[in-house]
matplotlib code that plots the C-alpha trace (Angstrom):
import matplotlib.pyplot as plt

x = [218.1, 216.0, 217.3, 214.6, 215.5, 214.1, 214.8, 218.6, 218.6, 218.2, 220.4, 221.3, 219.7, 223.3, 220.8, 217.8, 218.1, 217.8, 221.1, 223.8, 226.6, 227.2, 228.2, 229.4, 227.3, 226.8, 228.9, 227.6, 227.6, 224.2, 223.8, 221.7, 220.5, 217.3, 218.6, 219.5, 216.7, 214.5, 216.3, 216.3, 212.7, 212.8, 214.8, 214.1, 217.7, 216.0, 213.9, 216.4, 218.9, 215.8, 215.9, 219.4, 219.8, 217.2, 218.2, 217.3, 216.2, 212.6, 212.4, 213.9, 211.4, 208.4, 209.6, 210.5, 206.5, 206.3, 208.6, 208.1, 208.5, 210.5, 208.6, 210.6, 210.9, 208.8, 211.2, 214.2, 213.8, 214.9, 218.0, 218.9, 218.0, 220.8, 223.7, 223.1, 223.3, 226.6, 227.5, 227.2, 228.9, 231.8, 232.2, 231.8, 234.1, 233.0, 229.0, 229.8, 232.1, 228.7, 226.7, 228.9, 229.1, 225.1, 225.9, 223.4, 220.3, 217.3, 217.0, 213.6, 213.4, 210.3, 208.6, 205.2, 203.5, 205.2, 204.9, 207.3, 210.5, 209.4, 207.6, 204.5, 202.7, 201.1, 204.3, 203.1, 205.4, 207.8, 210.6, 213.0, 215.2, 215.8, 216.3, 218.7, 220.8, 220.8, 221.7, 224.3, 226.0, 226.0, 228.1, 230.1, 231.3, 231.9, 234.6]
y = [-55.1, -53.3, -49.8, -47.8, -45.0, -42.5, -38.9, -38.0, -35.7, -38.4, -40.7, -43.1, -41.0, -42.2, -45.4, -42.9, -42.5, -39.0, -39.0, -36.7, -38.8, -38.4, -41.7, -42.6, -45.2, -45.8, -43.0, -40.5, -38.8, -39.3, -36.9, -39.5, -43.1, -41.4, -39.6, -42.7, -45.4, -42.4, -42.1, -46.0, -46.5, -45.2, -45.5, -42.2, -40.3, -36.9, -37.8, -39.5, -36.5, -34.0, -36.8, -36.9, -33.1, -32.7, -30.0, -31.8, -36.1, -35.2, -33.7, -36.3, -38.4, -36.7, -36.5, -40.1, -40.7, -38.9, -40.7, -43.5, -46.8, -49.3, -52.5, -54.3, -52.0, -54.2, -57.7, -55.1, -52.6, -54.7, -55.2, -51.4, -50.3, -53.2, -51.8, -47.7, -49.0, -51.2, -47.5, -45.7, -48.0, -48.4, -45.3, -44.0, -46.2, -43.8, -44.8, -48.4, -48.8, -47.0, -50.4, -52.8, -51.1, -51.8, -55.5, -58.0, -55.2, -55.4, -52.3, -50.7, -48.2, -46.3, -44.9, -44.1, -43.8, -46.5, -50.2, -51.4, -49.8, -49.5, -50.5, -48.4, -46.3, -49.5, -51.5, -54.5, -52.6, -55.1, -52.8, -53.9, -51.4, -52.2, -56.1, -54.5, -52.8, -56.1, -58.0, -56.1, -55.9, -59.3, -59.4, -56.8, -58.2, -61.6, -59.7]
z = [25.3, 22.5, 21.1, 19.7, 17.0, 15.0, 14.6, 13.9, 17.3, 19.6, 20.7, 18.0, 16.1, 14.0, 12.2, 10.7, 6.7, 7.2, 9.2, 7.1, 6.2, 2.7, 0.6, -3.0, -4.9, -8.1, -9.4, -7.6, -4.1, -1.7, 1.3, 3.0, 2.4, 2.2, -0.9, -2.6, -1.7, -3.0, -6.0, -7.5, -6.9, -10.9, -13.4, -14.9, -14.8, -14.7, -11.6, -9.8, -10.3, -8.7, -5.8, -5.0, -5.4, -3.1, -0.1, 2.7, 3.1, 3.8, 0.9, -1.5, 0.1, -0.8, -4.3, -4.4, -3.8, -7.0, -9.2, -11.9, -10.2, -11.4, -12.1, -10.0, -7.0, -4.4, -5.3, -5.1, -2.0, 0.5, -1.3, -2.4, 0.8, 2.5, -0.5, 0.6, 4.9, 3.5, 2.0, 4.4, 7.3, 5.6, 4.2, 7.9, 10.1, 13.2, 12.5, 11.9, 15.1, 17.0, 15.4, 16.2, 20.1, 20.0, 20.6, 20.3, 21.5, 19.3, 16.9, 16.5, 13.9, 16.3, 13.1, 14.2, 10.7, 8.5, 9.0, 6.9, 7.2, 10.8, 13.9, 13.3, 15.8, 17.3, 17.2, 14.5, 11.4, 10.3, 11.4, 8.5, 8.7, 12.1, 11.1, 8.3, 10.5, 13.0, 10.0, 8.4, 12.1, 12.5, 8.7, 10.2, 13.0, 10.7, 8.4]

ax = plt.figure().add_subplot(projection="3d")
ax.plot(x, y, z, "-o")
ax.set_aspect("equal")
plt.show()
């Protein structure tokens, strides 16, 4: 079984980053993982503040395309983007129990413009969001 997802009003719309389920990390408070992968793509404070005070998650993304990247932020995204989804799961017992109820389906993050986090318009993106959340509900169900 694969289970596509993508905008926050469909259904399982409960995986997108831009789903609203705020989170503390780091000593602070995130409105979405969106708002906090933005945020530590720099290590500037002042940037990342504008980022995670951002009103809405589309918009912290567009100003994380504007921020000073870290050096290190390609070796390190995979793994930031892994410690906001732990976050947010277990910081959200209701969202976590709807992953682990997804069972053993494929999840496709049905993104049609970006080809890393997900499956691209033409289906050849990577999808690792998707293989995130598959991976993170396999530990899950492990603990």
């Amino acid at each position: 079984m694969v289970i596509k997802f993508y905008k926050t009003t469909e259904p399982h719309g409960y995986m997108s980053n831009y789903w609203k389920a705020k989170f503390f990390l780091d000593n602070n408070w995130w409105a979405t993982t969106e708002h906090y992968y933005q945020a530590i793509k720099t290590f500037d404070v002042n940037e990342q503040e504008q980022v995670r005070n951002a009103a809405k998650a589309n918009d912290a993304r567009l100003l994380g395309q504007k921020v000073t990247l870290r050096p290190d932020f390609n070796e390190v995204k995979d793994q930031l983007m892994k410690t906001c989804l732990i976050a947010k799961f277990n910081q959200h017992p209701d969202l976590k129990k709807q992953l682990l109820d997804t069972g053993d389906a494929e999840l496709i993050e049905d993104s049609p413009t970006d080809f890393y986090w997900g499956c691209g318009k033409d289906g050849t993106g990577k999808n690792m969001l998707g293989k995130l959340l598959m991976e993170l509900r396999k530990e899950f169900l492990n603990d």
